[in-house]
C-alpha positions as CSV (number, residue, x, y, z in Angstrom):
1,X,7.2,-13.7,18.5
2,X,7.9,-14.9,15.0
3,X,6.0,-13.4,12.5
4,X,5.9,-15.4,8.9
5,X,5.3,-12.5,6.1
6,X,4.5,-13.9,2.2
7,X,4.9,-11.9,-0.8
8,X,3.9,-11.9,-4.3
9,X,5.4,-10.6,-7.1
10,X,4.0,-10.4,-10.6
11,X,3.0,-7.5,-13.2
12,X,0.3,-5.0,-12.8
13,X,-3.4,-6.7,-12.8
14,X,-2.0,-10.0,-12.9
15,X,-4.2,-11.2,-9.6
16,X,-1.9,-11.0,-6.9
17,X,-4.2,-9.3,-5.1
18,X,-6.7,-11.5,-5.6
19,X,-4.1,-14.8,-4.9
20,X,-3.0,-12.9,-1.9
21,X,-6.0,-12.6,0.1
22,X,-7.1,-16.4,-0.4
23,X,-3.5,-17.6,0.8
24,X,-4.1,-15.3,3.7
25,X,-7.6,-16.3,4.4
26,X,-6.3,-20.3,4.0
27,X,-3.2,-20.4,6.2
28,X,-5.4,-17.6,8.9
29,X,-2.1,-15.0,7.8
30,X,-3.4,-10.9,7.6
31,X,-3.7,-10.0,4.1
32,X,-2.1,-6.2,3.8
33,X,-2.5,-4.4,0.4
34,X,1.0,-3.3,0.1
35,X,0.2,-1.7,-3.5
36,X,-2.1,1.0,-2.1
37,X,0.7,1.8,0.6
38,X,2.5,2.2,-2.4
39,X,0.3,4.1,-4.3
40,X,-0.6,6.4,-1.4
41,X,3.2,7.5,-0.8
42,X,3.6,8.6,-4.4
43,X,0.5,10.7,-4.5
44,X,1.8,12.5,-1.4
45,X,5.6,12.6,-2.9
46,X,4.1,14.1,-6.0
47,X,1.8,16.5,-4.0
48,X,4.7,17.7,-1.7
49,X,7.0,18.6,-4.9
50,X,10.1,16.8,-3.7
51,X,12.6,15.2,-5.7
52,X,11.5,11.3,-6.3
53,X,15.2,9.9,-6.1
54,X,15.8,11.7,-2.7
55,X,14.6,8.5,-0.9
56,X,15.0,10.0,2.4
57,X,12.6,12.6,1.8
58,X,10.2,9.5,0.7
59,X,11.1,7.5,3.2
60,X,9.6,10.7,5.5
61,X,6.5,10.5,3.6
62,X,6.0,7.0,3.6
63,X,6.5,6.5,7.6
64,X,4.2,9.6,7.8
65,X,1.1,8.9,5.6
66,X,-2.1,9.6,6.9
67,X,-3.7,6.5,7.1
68,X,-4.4,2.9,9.6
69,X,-5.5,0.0,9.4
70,X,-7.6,-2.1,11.2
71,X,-9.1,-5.4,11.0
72,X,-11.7,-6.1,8.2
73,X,-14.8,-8.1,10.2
74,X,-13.6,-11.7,10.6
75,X,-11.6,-11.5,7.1
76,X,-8.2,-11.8,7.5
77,X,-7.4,-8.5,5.6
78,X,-6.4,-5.2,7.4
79,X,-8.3,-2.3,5.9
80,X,-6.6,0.7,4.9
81,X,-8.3,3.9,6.6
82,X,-7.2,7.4,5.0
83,X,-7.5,10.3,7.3
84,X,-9.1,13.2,5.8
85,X,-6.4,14.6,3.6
86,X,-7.0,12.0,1.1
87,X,-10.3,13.2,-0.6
88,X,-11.2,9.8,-2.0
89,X,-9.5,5.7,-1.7
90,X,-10.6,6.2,-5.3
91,X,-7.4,8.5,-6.0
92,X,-5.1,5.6,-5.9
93,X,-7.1,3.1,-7.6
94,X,-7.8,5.6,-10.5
95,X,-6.0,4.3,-13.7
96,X,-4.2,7.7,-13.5
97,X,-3.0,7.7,-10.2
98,X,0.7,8.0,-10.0
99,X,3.1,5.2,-10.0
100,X,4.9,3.7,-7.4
101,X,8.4,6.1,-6.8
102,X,11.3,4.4,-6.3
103,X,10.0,1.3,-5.6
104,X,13.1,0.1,-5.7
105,X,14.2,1.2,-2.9
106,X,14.3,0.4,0.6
């Protein structure tokens, strides 16, 4: 199977979000917050104390995050579900929530 994947690039609050989840909800595509995936994996890369350039070590913690997702009702977004080591969703949405490490990388 053949899986078509979008993505949109732009600066911080921009609306890409936003843009994202209506070309998703248009051309019937899953809408996945890639951001918050991001945001989650430096918030557990600063709470394990490693080094942020050793990208293996975040590579770890990214493929190990404590989280799913499921379908959102008949929405086409997938929900992000945090397992109970994240206190709140709220901690990577807060405006001092940590930024992306090394999201330059692979």
């Amino acid at each position: 199977m053949n899986a078509s994947i979008i993505t949109i690039d732009g600066p911080t609050a921009s609306g890409k979000g936003t843009v994202a989840q209506i070309v998703a909800e248009k051309l019937h595509f899953h809408y996945l917050d890639s951001g918050a995936l991001y945001r989650l994996t430096a918030l557990f890369v600063m709470r394990s104390g490693i080094n942020p350039d050793d990208i293996d070590q975040i590579a770890s913690i990214a493929g190990n995050l404590p989280c799913r997702f499921e379908k959102k009702g008949s929405s086409s977004a997938l929900r992000m579900l945090l397992k109970q080591s994240v206190q709140k969703k709220s901690a990577i949405r807060h405006p001092s929530s940590p930024p992306s490490p090394r999201s330059d990388g692979p």
